[in-house]
C-alpha positions as CSV (number, residue, x, y, z in Angstrom):
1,X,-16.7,94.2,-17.0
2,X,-19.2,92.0,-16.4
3,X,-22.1,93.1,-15.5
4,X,-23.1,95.6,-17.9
5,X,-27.0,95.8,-19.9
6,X,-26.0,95.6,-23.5
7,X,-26.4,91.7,-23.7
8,X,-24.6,89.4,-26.5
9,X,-24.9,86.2,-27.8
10,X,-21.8,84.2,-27.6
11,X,-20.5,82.2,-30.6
12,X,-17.4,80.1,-30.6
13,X,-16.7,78.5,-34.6
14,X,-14.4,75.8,-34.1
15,X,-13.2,73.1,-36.7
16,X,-15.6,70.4,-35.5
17,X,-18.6,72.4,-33.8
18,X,-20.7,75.5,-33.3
19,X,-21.0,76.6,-29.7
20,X,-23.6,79.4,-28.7
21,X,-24.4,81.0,-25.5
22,X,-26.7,83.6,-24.1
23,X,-26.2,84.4,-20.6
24,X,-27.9,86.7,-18.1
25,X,-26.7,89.2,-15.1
26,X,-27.9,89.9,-12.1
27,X,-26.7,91.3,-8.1
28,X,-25.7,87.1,-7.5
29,X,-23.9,87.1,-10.6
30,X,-24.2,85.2,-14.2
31,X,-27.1,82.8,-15.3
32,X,-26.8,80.4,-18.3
33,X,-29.8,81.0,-20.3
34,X,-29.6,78.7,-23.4
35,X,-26.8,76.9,-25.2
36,X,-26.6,75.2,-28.7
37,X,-23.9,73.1,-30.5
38,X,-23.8,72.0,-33.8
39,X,-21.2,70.4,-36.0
40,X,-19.4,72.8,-38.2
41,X,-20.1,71.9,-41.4
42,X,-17.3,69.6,-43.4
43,X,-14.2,71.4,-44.1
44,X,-15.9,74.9,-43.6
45,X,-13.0,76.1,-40.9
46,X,-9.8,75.3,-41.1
47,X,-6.7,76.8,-39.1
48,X,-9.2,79.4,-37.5
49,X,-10.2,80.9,-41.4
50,X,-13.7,80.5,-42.4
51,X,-13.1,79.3,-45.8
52,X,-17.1,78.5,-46.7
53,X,-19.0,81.6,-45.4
54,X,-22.1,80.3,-46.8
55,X,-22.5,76.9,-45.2
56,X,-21.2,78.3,-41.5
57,X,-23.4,81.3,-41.7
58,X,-26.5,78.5,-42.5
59,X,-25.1,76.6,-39.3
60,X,-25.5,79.8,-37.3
61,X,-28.8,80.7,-38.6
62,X,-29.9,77.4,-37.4
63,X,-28.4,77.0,-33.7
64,X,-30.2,80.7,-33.2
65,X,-33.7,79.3,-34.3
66,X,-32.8,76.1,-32.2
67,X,-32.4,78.2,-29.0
68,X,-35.2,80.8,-30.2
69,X,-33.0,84.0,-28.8
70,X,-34.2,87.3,-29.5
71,X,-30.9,89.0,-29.1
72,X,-29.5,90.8,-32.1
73,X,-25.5,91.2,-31.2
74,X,-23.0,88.3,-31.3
75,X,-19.4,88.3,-29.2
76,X,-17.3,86.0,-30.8
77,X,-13.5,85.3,-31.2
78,X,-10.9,84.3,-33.8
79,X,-8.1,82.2,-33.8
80,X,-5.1,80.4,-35.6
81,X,-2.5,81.8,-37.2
82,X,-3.7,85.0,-39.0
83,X,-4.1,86.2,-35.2
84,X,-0.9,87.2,-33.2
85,X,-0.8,88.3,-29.6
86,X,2.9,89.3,-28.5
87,X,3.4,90.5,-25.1
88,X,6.1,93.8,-25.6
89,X,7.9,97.2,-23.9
90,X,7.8,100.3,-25.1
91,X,9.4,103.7,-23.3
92,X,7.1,105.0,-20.9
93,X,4.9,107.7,-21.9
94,X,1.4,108.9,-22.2
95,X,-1.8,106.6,-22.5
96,X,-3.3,108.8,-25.4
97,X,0.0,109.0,-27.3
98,X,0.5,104.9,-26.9
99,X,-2.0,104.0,-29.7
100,X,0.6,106.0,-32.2
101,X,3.3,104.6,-30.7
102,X,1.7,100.8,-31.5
103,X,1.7,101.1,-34.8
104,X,5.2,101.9,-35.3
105,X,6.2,98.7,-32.6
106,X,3.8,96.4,-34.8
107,X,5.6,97.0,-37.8
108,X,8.6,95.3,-36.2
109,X,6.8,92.3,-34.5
110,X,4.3,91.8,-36.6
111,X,4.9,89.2,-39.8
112,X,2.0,90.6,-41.8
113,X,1.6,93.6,-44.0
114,X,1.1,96.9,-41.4
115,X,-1.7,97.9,-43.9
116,X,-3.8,94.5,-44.2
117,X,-4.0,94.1,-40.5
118,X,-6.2,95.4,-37.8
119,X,-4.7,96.3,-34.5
120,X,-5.4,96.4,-30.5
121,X,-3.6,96.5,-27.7
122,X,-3.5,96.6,-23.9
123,X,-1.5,97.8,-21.8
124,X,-0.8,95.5,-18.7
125,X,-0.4,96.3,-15.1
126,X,3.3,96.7,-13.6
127,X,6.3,96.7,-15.2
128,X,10.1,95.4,-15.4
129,X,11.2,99.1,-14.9
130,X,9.5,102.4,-14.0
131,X,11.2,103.6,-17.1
132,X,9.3,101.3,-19.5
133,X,5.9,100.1,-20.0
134,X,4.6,96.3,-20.9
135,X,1.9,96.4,-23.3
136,X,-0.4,93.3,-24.7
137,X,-0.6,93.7,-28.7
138,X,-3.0,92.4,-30.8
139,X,-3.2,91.8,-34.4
140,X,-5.4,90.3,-36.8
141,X,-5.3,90.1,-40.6
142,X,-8.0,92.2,-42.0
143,X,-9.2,89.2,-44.3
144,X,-10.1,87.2,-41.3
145,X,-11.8,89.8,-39.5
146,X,-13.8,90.2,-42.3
147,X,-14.6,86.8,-42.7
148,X,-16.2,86.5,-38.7
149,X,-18.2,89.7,-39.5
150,X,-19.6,88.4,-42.5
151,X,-20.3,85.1,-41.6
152,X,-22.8,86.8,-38.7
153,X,-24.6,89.2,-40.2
154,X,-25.2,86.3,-43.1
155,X,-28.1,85.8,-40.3
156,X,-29.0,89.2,-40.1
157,X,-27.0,89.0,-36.7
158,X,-24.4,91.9,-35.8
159,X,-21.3,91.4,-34.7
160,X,-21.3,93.4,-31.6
161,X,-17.9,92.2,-30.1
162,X,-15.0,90.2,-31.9
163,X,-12.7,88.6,-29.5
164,X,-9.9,86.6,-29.5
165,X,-10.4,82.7,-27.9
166,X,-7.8,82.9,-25.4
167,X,-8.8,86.1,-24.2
168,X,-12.6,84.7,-23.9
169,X,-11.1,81.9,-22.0
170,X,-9.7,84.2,-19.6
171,X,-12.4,85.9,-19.1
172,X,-14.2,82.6,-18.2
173,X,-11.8,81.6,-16.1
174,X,-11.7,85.3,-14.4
175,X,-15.4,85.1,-13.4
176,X,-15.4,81.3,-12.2
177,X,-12.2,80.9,-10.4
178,X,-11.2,85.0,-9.5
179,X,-8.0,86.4,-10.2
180,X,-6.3,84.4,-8.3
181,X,-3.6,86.6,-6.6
182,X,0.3,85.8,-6.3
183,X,0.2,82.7,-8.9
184,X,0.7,82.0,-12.4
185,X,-1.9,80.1,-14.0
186,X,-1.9,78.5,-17.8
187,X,-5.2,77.1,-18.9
188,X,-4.9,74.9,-22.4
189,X,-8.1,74.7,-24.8
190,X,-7.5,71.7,-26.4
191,X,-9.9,71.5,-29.8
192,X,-9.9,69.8,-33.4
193,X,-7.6,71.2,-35.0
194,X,-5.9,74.0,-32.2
195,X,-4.7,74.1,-28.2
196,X,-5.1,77.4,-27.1
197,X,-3.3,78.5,-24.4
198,X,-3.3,81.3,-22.2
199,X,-1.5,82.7,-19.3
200,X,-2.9,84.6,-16.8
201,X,-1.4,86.7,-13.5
202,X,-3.4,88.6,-11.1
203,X,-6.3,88.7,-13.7
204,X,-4.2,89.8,-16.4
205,X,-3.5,87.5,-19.6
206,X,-0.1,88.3,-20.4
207,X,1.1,85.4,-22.9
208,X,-1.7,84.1,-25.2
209,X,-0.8,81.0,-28.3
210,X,-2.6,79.1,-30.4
211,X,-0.6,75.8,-30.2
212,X,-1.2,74.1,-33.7
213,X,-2.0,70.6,-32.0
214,X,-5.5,69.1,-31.5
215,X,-8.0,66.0,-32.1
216,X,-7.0,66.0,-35.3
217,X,-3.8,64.8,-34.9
218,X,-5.1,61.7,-33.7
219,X,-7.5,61.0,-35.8
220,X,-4.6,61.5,-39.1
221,X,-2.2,59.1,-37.3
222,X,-4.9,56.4,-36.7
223,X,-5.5,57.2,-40.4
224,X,-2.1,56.5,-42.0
225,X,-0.8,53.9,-39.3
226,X,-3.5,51.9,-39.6
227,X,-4.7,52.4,-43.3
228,X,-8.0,53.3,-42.3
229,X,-10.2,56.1,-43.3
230,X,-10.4,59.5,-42.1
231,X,-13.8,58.5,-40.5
232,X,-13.0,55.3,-39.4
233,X,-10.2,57.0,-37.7
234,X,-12.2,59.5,-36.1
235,X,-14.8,56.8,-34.9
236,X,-11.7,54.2,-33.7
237,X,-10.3,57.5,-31.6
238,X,-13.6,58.0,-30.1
239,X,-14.4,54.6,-29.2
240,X,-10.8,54.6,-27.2
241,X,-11.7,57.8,-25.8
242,X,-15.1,55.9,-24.5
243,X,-13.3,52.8,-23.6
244,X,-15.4,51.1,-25.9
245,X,-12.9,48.2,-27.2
246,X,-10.5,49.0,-30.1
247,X,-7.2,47.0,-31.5
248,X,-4.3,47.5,-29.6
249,X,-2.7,49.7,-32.0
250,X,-5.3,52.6,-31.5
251,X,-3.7,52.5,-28.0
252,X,-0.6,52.6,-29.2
253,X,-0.9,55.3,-31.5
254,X,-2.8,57.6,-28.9
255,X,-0.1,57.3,-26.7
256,X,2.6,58.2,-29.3
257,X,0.9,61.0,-30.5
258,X,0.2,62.1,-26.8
259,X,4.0,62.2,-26.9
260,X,4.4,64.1,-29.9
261,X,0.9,66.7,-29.0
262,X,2.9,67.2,-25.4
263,X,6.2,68.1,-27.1
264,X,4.1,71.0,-28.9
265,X,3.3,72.3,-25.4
266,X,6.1,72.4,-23.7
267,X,7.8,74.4,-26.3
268,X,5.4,76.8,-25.5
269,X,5.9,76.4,-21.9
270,X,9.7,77.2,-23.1
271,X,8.6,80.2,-24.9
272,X,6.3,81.2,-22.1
273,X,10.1,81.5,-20.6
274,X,12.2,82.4,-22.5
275,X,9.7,85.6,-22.5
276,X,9.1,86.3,-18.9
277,X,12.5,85.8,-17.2
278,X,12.0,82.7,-16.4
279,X,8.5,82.7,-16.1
280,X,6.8,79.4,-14.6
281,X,3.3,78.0,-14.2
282,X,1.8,77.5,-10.4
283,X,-0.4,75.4,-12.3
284,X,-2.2,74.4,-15.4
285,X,-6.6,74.0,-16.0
286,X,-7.3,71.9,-18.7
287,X,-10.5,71.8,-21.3
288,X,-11.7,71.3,-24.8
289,X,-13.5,68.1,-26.2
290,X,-9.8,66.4,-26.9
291,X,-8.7,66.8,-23.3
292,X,-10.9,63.5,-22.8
293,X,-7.8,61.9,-25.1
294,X,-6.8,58.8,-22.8
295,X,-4.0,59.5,-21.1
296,X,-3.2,63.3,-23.1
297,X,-3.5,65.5,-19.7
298,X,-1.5,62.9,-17.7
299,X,1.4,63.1,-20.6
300,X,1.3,66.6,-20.1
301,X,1.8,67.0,-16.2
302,X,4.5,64.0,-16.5
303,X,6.2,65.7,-18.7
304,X,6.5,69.8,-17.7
305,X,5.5,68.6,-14.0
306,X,2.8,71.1,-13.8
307,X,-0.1,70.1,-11.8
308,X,-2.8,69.8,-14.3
309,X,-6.8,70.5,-12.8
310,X,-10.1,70.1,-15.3
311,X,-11.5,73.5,-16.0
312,X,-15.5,74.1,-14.8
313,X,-17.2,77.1,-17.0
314,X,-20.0,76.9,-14.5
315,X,-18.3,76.8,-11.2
316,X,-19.6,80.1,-10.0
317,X,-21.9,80.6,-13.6
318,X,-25.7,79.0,-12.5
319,X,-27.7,77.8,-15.2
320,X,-31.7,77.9,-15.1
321,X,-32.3,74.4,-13.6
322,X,-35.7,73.9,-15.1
323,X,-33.2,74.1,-18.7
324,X,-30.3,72.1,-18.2
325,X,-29.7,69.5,-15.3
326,X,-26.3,68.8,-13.7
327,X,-26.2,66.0,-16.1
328,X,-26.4,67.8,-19.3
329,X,-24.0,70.8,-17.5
330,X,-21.1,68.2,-16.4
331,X,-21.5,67.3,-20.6
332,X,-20.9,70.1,-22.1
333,X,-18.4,71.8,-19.5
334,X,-15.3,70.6,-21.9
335,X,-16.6,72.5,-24.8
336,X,-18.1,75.6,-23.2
337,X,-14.9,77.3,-21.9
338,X,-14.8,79.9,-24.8
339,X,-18.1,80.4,-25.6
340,X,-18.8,81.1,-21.8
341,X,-16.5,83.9,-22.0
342,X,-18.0,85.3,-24.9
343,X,-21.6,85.4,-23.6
344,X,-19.9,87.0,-20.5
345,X,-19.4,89.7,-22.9
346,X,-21.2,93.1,-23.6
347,X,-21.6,95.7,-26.4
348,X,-18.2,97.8,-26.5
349,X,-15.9,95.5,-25.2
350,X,-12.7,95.3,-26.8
351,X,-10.7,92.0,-26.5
C-alpha cells in the first residue's frame, strides 16, 4: 500500500489549521519531504463542512507556494457528521456481487438520502460465522464530497485521493507502530472542534467515530463562565496549556470540561462494545493539538482505565535532517497524525 510511484500531497482541513505533507519512498521506507500549517481561515470549516470554499481554497494555494511542491494530486480526508462509517454483516456471498448487495444494506443504516450520498466499503478479515461476512461501510453525503474536491482544484490541484481522517490515522499508525498482532488498539485525534477515533485489530480499522468534542469546548466554557471573549478565552486556555499563569478559575473550568469531554468518550468506548461483543481496548495512543489540554489524557485513562501512550507520526517515518531538526519534528508530531497518513497515500487508493 505504501510504497507505490504515483506520489500525493497530503492535506488535512481542520477547524483551526491547514496541514500539508509530501512524503517520499524508498527500499528503507518513508521520508518527510516538506510540511506546512496554516490557520484555517475564521469560520471557514465547521463540523467537517467547508462552508467558505473561496477563503480555504486561498489558504491552500498559499501553504503549496510556501513549501514550493511540484506535485499535482492531493489525498485528503473528510470528517464530521455528514460522513458515517458503520461496521456491519451481510450473508456470505461473492466479492463482485457485494457492491450490489451494499447498496441495499446502506439504505437501512444509513440516515441520509440513498441518492445524495456516495458509498464505499470494505470488507474486513474474519468473521463471527463462516456463514456471514463483516464488511466496513462508508458513506459520505455528496454535498461534502463535492465541497473537498472543489476546494482543491480552486488551486488548480486535483484531488487524487479523498479519504476519511480516521482511516488516514490508521494508516499512520499502520506504518509507524505495525499491525500490532493479537491487541486491540484505539487511537483518539483530539482537534478544534472533533475527537476522532479509530479502532484498529491486526491492521484492520474496524470501528471509526468522530466524537463531537474538541478545543473548542474549552475555549466556549472559559467564554461563558468567565464572561470573557471568545479570544480571550482561547488565549486564557492556551496560556494554562503553557503553564503560563492564569486565574484559578481557568483551572477549574479545564478540569470540569475534561470531565464532561471524557464522558463523550467513553460512550464511545460503550458503543465500541456494545458493537463488538464486548469489545475492549488493550490500549489507547493519543494525539491532536488539544491532547496538550492539562490534565485531558490523564481524565481519560482514570476514567475507562485504558492505558493512554502519545502517538509519534515519525517513529519509523525519517524526515530530511538538513529540513526539519528533532526540535521542529517533536513540535509538530500532535498535529501531523492525519496528514502523515495522507501523504502515505498514492493515486487509486480508496479509503
Amino acid at each position: 500500500m505504501f510504497f507505490k510511484s504515483k506520489k500525493v500531497i497530503g492535506l488535512d482541513i481542520g477547524t483551526s489549521s491547514i496541514k500539508l505533507a509530501e512524503m517520499d519512498f524508498n527500499g528503507k521506507g518513508a521520508q518527510l519531504l516538506s510540511f506546512g500549517f496554516a490557520p484555517t481561515p475564521p469560520n471557514a470549516v465547521s463540523g467537517g463542512e467547508i462552508v467558505d470554499i473561496s477563503s480555504v481554497g486561498m489558504a491552500i494555494q498559499s501553504l503549496i507556494s510556501e513549501v514550493k511542491s511540484k506535485r499535482k494530486n492531493i489525498a485528503t480526508a473528510m470528517w464530521g457528521t455528514a460522513v458515517i462509517v458503520k461496521k456491519i454483516t451481510i450473508p456470505k456471498m461473492d466479492k463482485k456481487l457485494v457492491k450490489d448487495q451494499i447498496r441495499f444494506e446502506a439504505e437501512q443504516y444509513i440516515p441520509f438520502d440513498i441518492n445524495n450520498i456516495s458509498l464505499a466499503h470494505h470488507i474486513l478479515n474474519g468473521s463471527s460465522s463462516p456463514d456471514t461476512m463483516d464488511i466496513l461501510l462508508i458513506a459520505a453525503q455528496n454535498e461534502l464530497v463535492h465541497q473537498y474536491t472543489q476546494v482543491i482544484e480552486m488551486g488548480g490541484l486535483s484531488c487524487g485521493v479523498l479519504d476519511v481522517s480516521g482511516f488516514a490515522l490508521a494508516n499512520a499508525f499502520e506504518i509507524n507502530y505495525g499491525k500490532v498482532p493479537g491487541e486491540v488498539i484505539g487511537i483518539l485525534n483530539f482537534g478544534a472542534a472533533i475527537t476522532n477515533f479509530v479502532v484498529v485489530q491486526n491492521g484492520e480499522v474496524i470501528f471509526c467515530r468522530d466524537i463531537p468534542v474538541g478545543g473548542g469546548n474549552y475555549t466556549n466554557e472559559i467564554h461563558k463562565m468567565m464572561g470573557v471573549t471568545i479570544p480571550e478565552a482561547e488565549a486564557l486556555k492556551l496560556s494554562a496549556i503553557s503553564r503560563r499563569e492564569v486565574p484559578d478559575e481557568v483551572h477549574s473550568v479545564i478540569s470540569a470540561t475534561n470531565e464532561a469531554v471524557t464522558e463523550e468518550i467513553r460512550s464511545s468506548l460503550d458503543f465500541l462494545s456494545a458493537t463488538t461483543n464486548g469489545m475492549v481496548l488493550n490500549r489507547c495512543f493519543y494525539t491532536g493539538g488539544s491532547s496538550a489540554t492539562s490534565g485531558l489524557v490523564e481524565t481519560v485513562s482514570r476514567v475507562s482505565g485504558i492505558y493512554m501512550e502519545p502517538f509519534n507520526p515519525f517513529l519509523k517515518v525519517k524526515a530530511n535532517p538538513k529540513k526539519f531538526s528533532p526540535e521542529y519534528l517533536n513540535q509538530i508530531s500532535s498535529f501531523a497524525g492525519v496528514v502523515t497518513g495522507l501523504a502515505l497515500r498514492s493515486m487509486g487508493d480508496g479509503t
